[in-house]
C-alpha positions as a LaTeX table, in Angstrom:
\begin{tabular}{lrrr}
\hline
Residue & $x$ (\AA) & $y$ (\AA) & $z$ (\AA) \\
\hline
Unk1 & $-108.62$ & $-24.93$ & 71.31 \\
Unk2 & $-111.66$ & $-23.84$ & 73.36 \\
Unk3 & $-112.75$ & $-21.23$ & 71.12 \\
Unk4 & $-113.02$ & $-23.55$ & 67.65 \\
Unk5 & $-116.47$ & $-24.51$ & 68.46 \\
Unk6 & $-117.83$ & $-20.88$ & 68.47 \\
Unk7 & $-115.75$ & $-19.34$ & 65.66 \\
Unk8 & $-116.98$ & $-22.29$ & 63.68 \\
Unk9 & $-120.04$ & $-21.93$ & 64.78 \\
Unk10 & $-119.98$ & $-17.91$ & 63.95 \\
Unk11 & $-118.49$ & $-18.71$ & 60.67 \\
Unk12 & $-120.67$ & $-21.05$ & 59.78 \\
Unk13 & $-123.76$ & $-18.59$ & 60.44 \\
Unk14 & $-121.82$ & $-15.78$ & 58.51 \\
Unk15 & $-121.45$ & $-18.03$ & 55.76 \\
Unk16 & $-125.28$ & $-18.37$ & 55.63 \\
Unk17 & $-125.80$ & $-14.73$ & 55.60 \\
Unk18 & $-123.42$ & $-14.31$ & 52.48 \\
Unk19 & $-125.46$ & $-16.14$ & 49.94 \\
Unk20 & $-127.99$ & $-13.40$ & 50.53 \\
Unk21 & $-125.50$ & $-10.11$ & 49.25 \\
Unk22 & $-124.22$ & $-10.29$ & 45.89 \\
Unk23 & $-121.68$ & $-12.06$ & 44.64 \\
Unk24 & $-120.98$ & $-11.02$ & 41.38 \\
Unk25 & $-122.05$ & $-8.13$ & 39.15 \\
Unk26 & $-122.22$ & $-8.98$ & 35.48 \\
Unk27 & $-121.79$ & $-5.73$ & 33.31 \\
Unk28 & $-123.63$ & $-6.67$ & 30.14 \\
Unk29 & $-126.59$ & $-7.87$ & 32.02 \\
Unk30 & $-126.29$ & $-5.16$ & 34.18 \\
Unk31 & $-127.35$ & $-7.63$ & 37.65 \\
Unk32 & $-126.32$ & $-8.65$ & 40.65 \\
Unk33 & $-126.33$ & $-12.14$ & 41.15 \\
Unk34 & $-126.47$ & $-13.94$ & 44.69 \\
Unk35 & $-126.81$ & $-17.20$ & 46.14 \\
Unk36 & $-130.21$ & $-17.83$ & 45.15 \\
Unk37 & $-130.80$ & $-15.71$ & 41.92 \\
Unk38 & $-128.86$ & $-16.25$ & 38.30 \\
Unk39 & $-130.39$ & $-14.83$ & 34.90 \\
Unk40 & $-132.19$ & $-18.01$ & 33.84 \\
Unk41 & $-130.60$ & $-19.50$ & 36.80 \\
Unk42 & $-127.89$ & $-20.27$ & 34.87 \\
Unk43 & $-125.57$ & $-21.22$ & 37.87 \\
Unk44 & $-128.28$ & $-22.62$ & 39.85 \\
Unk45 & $-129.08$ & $-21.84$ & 43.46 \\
Unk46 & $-126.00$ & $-22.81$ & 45.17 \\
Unk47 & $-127.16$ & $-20.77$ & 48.32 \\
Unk48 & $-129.56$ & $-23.40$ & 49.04 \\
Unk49 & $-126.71$ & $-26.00$ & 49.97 \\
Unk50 & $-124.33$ & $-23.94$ & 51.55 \\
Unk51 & $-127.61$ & $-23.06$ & 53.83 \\
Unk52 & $-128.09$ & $-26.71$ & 54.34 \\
Unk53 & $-124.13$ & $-27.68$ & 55.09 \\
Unk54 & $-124.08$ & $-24.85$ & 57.33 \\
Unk55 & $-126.99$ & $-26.41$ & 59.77 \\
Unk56 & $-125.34$ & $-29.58$ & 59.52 \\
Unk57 & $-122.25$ & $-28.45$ & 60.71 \\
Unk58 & $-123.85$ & $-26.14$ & 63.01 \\
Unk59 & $-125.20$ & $-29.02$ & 64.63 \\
Unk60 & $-122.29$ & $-31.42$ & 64.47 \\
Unk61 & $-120.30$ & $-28.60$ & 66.27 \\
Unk62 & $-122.28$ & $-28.50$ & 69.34 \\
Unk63 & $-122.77$ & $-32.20$ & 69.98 \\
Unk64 & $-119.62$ & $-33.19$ & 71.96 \\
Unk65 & $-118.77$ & $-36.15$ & 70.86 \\
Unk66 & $-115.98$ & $-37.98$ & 68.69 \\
Unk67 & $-117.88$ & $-38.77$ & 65.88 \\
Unk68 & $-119.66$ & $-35.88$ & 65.66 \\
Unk69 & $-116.16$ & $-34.06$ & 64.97 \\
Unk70 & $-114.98$ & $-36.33$ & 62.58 \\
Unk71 & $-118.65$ & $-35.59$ & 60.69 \\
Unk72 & $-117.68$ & $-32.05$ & 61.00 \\
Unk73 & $-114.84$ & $-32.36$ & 59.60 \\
Unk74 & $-116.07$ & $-33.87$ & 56.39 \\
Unk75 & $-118.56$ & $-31.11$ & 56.21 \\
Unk76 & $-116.61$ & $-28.51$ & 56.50 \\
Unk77 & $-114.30$ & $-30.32$ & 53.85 \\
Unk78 & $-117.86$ & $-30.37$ & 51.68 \\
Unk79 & $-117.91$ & $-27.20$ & 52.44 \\
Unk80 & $-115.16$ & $-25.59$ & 51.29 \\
Unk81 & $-114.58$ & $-27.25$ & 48.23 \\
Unk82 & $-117.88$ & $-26.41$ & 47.34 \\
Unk83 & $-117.29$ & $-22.53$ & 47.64 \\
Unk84 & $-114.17$ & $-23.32$ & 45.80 \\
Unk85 & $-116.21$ & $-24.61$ & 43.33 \\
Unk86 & $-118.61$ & $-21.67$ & 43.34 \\
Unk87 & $-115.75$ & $-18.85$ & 43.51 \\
Unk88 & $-114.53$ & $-20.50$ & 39.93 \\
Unk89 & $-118.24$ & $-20.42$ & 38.48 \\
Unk90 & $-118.91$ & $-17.01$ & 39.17 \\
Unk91 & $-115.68$ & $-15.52$ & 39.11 \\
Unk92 & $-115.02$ & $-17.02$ & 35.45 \\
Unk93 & $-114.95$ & $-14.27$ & 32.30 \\
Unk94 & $-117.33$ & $-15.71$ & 29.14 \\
Unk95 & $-117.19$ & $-14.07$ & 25.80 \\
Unk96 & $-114.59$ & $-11.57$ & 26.96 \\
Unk97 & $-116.48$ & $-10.09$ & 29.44 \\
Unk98 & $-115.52$ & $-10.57$ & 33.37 \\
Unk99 & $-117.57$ & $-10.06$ & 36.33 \\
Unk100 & $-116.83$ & $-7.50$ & 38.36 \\
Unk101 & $-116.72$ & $-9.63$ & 42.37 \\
Unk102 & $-118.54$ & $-8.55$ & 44.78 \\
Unk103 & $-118.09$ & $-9.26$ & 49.12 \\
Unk104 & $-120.12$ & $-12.20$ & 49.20 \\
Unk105 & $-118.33$ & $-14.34$ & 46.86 \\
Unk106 & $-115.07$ & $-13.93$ & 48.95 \\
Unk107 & $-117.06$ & $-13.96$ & 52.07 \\
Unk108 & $-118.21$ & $-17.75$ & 51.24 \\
Unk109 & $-114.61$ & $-18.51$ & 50.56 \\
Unk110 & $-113.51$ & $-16.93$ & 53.35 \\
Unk111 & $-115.86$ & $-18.25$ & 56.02 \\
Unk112 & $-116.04$ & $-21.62$ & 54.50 \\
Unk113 & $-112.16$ & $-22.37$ & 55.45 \\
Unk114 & $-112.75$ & $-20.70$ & 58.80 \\
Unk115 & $-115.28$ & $-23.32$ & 58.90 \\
Unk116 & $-112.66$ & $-25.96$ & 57.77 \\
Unk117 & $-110.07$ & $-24.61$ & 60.24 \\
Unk118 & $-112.47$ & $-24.37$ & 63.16 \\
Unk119 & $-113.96$ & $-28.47$ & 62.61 \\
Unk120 & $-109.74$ & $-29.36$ & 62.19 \\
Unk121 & $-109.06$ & $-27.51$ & 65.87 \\
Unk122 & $-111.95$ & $-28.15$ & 68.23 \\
Unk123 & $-111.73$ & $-31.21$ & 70.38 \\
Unk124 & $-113.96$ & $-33.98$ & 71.72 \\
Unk125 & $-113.64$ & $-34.50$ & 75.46 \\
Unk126 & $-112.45$ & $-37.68$ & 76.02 \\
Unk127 & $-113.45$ & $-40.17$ & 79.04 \\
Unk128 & $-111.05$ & $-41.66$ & 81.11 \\
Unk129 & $-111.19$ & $-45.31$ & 81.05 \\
Unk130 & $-111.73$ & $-46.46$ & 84.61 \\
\hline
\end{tabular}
């Protein structure tokens, strides 16, 4: 599929801009949290290596070679789990009290298997032996 490479790509940049809207608002602290910001930091920054595995894959997606895909491909699988991962953390209820979800937390799940889809379906071009 031609087109893999720059959904991927499109995803992947998406993906970026969602750790910077909230994810999750938590009533009896009455806060937003996001990618980079957690009372006490709690959950940690996990914005900072979605950022990070975003460029990566970014960059594997426009070099046009074999390996590079099969590099994206474990990315993206880095990726995804790791907003799996993420969704769980945030979207879990403590001490009876649940989080009410905001876009960004199902934008980072979202985009991140776009990601995984995209790095499955775009192609190498491959030389003829001659």
């Amino acid at each position: 599929m031609k087109l893999a490479t720059y959904f991927g790509i499109a995803a992947a940049l998406l993906l970026i801009l969602c750790c910077f809207i909230p994810w999750a608002y938590y009533p009896d602290l009455q806060q937003n949290f996001t990618g980079f910001y957690s009372k006490g930091n709690n959950y940690g920054k996990p914005g900072k290596a979605f950022i990070l595995l975003s460029v990566i894959s970014i960059a594997f997606f426009l070099i046009p070679t074999l390996w590079a895909k099969r590099a994206n491909q474990f990315t993206a699988v880095l990726i995804f789990s790791y907003a799996l991962k993420t969704y769980l953390l945030f979207a879990a209820c403590y001490l009876g009290i649940c989080p009410q979800l905001k876009i960004g937390l199902y934008g980072i799940l979202i985009f991140s298997l776009i990601v995984l889809v995209c790095s499955l379906l775009s192609r190498a071009p491959i030389k003829a032996e001659g």
